[in-house]
C-alpha beads as a LAMMPS data file, in Angstrom:
LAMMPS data file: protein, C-alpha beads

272 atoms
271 bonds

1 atom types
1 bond types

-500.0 500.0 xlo xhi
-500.0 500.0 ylo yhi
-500.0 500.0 zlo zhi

Masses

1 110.0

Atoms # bond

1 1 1 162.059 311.708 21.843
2 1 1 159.309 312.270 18.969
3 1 1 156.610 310.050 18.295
4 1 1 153.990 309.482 15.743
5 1 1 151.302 311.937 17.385
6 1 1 148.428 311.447 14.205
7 1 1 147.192 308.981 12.334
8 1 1 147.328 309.968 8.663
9 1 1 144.513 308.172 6.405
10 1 1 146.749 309.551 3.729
11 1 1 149.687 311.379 4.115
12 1 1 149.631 314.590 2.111
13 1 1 152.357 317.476 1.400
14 1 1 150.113 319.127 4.592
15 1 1 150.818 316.475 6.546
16 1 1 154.722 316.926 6.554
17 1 1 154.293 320.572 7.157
18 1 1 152.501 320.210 10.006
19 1 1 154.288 317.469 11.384
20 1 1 157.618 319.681 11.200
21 1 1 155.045 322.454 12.860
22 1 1 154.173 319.892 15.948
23 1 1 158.297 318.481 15.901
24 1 1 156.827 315.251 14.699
25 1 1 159.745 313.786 13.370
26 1 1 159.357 312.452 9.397
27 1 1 159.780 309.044 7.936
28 1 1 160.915 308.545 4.479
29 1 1 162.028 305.445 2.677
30 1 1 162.845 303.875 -0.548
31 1 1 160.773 301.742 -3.037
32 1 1 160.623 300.670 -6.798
33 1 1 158.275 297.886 -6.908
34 1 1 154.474 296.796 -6.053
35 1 1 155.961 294.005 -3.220
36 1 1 158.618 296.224 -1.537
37 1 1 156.281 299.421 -1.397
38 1 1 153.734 297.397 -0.573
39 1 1 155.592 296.409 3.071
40 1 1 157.202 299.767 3.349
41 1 1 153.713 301.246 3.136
42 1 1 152.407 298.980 5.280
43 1 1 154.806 299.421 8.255
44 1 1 153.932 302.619 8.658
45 1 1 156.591 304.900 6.614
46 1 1 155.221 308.384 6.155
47 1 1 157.010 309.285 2.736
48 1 1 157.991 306.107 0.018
49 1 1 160.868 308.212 -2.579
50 1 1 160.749 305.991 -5.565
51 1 1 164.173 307.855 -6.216
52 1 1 166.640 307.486 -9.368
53 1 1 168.608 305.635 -6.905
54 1 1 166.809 302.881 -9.184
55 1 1 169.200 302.803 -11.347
56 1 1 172.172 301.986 -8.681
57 1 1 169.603 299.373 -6.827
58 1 1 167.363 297.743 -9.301
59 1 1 169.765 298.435 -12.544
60 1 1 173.343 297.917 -11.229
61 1 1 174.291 300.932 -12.884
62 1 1 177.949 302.792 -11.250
63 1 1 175.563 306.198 -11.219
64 1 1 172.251 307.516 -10.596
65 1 1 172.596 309.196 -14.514
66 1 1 171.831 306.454 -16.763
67 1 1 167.887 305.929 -15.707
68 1 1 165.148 307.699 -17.932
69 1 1 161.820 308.957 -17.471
70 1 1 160.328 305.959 -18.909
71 1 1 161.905 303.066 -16.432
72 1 1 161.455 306.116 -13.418
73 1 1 157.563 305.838 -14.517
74 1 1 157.495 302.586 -14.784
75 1 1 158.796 301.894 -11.181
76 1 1 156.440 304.944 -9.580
77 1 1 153.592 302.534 -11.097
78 1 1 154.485 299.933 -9.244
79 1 1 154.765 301.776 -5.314
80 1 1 151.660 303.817 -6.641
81 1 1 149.641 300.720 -6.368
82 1 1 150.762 299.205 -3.195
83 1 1 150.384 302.764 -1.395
84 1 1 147.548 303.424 0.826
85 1 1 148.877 305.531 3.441
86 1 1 152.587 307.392 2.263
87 1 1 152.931 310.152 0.365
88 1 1 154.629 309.053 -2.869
89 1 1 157.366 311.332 -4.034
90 1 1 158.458 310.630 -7.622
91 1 1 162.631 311.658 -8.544
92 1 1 162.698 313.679 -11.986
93 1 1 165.908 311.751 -13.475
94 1 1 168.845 313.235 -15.123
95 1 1 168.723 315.124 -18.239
96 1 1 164.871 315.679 -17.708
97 1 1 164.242 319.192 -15.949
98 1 1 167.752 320.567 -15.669
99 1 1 168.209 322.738 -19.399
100 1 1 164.988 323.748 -20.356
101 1 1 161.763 324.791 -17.945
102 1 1 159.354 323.443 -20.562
103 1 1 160.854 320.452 -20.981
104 1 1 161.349 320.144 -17.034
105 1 1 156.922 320.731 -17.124
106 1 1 156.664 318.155 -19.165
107 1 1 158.913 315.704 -17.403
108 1 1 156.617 316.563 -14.309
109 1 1 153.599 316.005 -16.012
110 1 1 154.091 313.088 -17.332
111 1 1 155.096 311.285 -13.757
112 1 1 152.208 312.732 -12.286
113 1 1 149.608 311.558 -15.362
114 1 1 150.871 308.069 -15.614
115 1 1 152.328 306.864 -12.725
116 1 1 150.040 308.161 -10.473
117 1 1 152.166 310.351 -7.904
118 1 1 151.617 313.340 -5.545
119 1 1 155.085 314.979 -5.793
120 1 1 158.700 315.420 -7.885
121 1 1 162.306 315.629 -6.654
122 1 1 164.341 317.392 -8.215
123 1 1 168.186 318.472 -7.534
124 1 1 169.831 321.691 -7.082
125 1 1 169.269 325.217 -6.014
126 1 1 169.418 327.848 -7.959
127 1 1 170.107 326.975 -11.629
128 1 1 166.885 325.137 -11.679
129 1 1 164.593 327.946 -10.155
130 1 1 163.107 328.532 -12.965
131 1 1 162.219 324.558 -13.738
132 1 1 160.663 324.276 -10.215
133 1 1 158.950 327.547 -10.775
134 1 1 157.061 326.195 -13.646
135 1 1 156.228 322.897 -12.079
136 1 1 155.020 325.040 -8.836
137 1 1 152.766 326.946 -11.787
138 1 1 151.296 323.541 -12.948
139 1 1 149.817 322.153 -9.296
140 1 1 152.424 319.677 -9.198
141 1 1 154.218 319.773 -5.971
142 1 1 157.868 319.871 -5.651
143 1 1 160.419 318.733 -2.939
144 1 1 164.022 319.870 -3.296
145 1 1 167.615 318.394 -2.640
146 1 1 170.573 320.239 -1.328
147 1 1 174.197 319.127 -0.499
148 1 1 175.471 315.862 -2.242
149 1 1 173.469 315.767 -5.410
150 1 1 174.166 312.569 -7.044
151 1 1 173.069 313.484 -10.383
152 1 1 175.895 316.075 -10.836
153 1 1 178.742 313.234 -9.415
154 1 1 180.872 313.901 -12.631
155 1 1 180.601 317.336 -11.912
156 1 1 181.954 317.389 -8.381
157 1 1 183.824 313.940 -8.800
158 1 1 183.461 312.518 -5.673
159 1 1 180.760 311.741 -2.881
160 1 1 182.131 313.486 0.155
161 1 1 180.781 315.171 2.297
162 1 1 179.144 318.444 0.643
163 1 1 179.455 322.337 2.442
164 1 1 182.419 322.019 4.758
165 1 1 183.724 325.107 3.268
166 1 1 182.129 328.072 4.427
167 1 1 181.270 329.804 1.052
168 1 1 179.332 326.498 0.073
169 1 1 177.583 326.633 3.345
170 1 1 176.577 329.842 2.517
171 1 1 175.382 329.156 -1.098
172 1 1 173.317 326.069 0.691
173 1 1 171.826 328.106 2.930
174 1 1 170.880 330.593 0.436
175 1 1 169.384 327.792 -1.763
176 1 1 167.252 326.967 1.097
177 1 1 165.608 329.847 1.604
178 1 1 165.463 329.707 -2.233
179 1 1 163.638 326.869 -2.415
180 1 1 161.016 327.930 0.313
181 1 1 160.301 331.317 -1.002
182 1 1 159.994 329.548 -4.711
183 1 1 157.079 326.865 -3.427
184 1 1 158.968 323.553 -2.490
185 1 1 156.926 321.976 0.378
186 1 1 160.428 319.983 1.464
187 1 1 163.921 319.930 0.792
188 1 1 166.123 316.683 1.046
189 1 1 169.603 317.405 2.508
190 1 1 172.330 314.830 1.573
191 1 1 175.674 314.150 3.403
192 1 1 176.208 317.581 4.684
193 1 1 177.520 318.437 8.409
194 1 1 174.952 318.128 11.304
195 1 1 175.522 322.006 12.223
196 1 1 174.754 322.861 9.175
197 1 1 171.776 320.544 8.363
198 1 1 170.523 322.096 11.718
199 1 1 170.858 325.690 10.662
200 1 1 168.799 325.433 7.241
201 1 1 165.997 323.174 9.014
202 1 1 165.711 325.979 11.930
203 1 1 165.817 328.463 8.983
204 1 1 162.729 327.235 6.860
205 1 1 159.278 326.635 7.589
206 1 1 159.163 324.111 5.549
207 1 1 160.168 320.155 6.162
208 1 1 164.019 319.357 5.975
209 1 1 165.015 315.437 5.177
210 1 1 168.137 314.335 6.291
211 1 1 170.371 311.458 4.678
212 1 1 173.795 311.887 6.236
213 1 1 172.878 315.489 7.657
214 1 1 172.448 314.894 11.402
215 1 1 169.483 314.825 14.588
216 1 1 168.536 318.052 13.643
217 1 1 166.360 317.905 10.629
218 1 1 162.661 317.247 10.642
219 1 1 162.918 313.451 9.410
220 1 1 164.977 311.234 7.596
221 1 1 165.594 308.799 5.015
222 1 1 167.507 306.155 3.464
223 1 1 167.666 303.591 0.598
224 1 1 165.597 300.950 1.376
225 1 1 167.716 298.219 0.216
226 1 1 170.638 299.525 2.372
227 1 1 168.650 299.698 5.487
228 1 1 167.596 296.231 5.471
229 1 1 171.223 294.952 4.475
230 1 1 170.181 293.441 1.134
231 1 1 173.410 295.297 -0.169
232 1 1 176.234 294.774 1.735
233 1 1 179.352 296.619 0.168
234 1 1 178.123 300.163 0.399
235 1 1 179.122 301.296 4.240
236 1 1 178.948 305.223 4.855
237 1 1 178.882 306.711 8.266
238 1 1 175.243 307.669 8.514
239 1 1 173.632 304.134 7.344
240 1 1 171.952 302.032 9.964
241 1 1 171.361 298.441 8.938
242 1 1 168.231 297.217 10.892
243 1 1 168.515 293.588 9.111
244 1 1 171.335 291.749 7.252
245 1 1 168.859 290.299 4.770
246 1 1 172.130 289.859 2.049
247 1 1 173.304 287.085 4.403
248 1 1 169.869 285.635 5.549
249 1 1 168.849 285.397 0.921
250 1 1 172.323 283.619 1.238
251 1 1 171.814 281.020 3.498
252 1 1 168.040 280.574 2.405
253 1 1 168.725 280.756 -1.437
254 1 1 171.933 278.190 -0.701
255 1 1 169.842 275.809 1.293
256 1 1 166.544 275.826 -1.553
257 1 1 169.592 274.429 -4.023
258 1 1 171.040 271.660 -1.759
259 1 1 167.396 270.439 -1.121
260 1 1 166.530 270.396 -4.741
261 1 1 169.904 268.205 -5.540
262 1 1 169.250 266.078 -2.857
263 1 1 165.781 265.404 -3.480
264 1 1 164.575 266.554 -0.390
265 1 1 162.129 269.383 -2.267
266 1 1 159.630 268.981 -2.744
267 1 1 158.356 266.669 -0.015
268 1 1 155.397 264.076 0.110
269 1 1 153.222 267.061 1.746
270 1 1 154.669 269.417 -1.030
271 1 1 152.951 268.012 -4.064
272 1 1 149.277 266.855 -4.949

Bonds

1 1 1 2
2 1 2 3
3 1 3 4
4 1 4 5
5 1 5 6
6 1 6 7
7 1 7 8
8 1 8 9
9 1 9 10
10 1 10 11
11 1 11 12
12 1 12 13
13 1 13 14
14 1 14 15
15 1 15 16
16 1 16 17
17 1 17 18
18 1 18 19
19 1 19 20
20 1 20 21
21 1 21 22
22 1 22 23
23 1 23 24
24 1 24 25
25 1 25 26
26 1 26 27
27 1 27 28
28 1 28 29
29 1 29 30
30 1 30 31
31 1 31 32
32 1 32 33
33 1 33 34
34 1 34 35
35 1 35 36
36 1 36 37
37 1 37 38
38 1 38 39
39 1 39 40
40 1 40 41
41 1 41 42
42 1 42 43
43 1 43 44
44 1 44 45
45 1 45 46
46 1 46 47
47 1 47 48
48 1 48 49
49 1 49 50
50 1 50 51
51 1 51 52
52 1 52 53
53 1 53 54
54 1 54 55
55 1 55 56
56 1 56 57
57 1 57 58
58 1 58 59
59 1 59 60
60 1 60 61
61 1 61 62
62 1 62 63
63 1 63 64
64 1 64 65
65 1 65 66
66 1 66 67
67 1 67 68
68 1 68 69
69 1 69 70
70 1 70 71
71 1 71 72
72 1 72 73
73 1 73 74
74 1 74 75
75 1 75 76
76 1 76 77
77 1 77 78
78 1 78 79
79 1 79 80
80 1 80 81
81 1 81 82
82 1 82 83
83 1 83 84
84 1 84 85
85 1 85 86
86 1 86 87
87 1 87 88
88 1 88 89
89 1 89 90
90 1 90 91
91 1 91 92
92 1 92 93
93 1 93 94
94 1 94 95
95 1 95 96
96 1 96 97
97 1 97 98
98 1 98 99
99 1 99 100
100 1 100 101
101 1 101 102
102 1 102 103
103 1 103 104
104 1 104 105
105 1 105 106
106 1 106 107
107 1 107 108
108 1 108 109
109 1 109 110
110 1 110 111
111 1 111 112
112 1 112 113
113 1 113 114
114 1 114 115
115 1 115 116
116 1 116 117
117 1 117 118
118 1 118 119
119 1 119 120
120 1 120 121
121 1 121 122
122 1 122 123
123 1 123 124
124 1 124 125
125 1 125 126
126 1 126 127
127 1 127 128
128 1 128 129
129 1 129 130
130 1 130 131
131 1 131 132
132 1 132 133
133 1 133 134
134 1 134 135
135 1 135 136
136 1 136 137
137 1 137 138
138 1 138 139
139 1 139 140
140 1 140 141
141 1 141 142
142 1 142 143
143 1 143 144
144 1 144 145
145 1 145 146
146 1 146 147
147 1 147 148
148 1 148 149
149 1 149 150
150 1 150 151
151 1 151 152
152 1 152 153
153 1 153 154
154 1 154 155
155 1 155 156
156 1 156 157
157 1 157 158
158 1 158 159
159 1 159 160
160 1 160 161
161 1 161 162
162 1 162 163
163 1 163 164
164 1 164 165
165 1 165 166
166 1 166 167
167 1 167 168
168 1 168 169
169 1 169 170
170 1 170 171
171 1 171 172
172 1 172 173
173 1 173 174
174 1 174 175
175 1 175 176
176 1 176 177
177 1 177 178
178 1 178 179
179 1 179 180
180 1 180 181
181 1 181 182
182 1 182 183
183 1 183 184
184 1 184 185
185 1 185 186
186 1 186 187
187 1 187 188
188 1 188 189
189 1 189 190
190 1 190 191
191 1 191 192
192 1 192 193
193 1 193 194
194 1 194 195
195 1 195 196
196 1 196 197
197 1 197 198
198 1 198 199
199 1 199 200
200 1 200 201
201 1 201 202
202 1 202 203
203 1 203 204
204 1 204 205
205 1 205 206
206 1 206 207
207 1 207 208
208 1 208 209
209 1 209 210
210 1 210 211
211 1 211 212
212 1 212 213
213 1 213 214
214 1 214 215
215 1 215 216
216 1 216 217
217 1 217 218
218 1 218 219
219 1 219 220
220 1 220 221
221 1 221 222
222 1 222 223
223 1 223 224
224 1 224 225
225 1 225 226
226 1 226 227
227 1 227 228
228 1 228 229
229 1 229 230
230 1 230 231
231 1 231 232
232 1 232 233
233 1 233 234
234 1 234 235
235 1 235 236
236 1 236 237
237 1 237 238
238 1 238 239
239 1 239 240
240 1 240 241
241 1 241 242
242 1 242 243
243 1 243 244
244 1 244 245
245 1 245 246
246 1 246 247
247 1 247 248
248 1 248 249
249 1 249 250
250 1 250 251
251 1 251 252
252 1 252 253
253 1 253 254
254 1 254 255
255 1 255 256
256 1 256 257
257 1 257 258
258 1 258 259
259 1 259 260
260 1 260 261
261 1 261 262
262 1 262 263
263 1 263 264
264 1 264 265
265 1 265 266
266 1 266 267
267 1 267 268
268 1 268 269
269 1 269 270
270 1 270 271
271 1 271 272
């Protein structure tokens, strides 16, 4: 079983390659605000992904498509100033990097100048080469994201699993190498088969993160509000729930109002 083997001051894009170089396994989590990152951080996590999944978590949106650069720079603020240890990987949102290179620059640039992060995620292989490419060109490091891309949902129209078919697994694969060969210093594989997941992380030397992709990746992560079971109607396969904080608020939240009503908040050592 792997084990944290270093103590990072700071976690860097070094860091996670030579983790993956010493079969450290990585941590990655979750955040969009000062109090959550500031925990997450805190605990220990070795990557915080202040992902578009923002606009599902914090927004209620149905999709990961509505969110814009603005509210995605807005919420890498926030974790940017509760982080003292994780590497702080900033998502470049839909509509921002995927039709024009300069325009994808400019996207990056302006995460990295005003919010304050060390990285971008973007999704996709191929077609957006050239948009990593000149990000790579600019200092600005980028991680990729293979397999269930979120941001293209309406194009695939469904969130099942991604690459059973072999000439998709082949394309992925390719992709991979792709993305190594290009500059990425990671590559996030989503909801994918374990085999598979296995095959491109033995194939790269660079870090693979799994979500839904198996053991056999170099680290993993998952929506921090899912993990701690403050949402409680999303239930795929490869979620873990290590608290069931939607029913704990509940109870907590239910009990605040029937002390209120009946008087019995605040008490005589409550007030002044």
């Amino acid at each position: 079983m792997s084990v944290a083997k270093k103590d990072y001051k700071r976690v860097t894009v070094k860091s996670l390659i030579d983790m993956k170089q010493n079969n450290e396994k990585i941590s990655m989590l979750t955040a969009y605000d000062y109090t959550m990152a500031k925990i997450v951080d805190g605990a220990g996590i070795d990557v915080i992904l202040v992902g578009d999944s923002a606009s599902n978590v914090m927004a209620g949106h149905e999709t990961t498509l509505p969110i814009t650069l603005d509210q995605m720079i807005y919420h890498a603020s926030s974790v940017v100033r509760a982080s003292e240890r994780a590497l702080i990987v900033v998502d470049l949102p839909f509509g921002s990097y995927q039709s024009d290179p300069k325009e994808a620059l400019r996207s990056a640039i302006r995460i990295m100048k005003e919010s304050g992060g060390h990285a971008v995620k973007m999704e996709g292989g191929r077609e957006v080469k050239e948009s990593i490419k000149r990000i790579l060109n600019a200092g600005i490091p980028v991680m990729g994201h293979l397999g269930l891309t979120p941001q293209s949902i309406y194009k695939f129209g469904t969130y099942t699993v991604r690459a059973k078919e072999d000439q998709e697994a082949q394309q992925l694969k390719e992709d991979a190498l792709m993305l190594e060969r290009a500059g990425c210093f990671g590559i996030v594989l989503e909801k994918i088969p374990a085999k598979l997941a296995t095959e491109v992380a033995q194939s790269v030397s660079i870090p693979v993160i799994g979500i839904g992709a198996g053991a056999g990746v170099d680290g993993q992560v998952l929506v921090l509000h899912d993990m701690i079971g403050m949402t409680h109607e999303f239930n795929p396969r490869f979620l873990r729930r290590y608290m069931n904080l939607y029913e704990d608020m509940t109870k907590a939240i239910g009990q605040y109002v029937h002390d209120v009503k009946a008087v019995d908040f605040p008490s005589d050592k409550e007030q002044y």
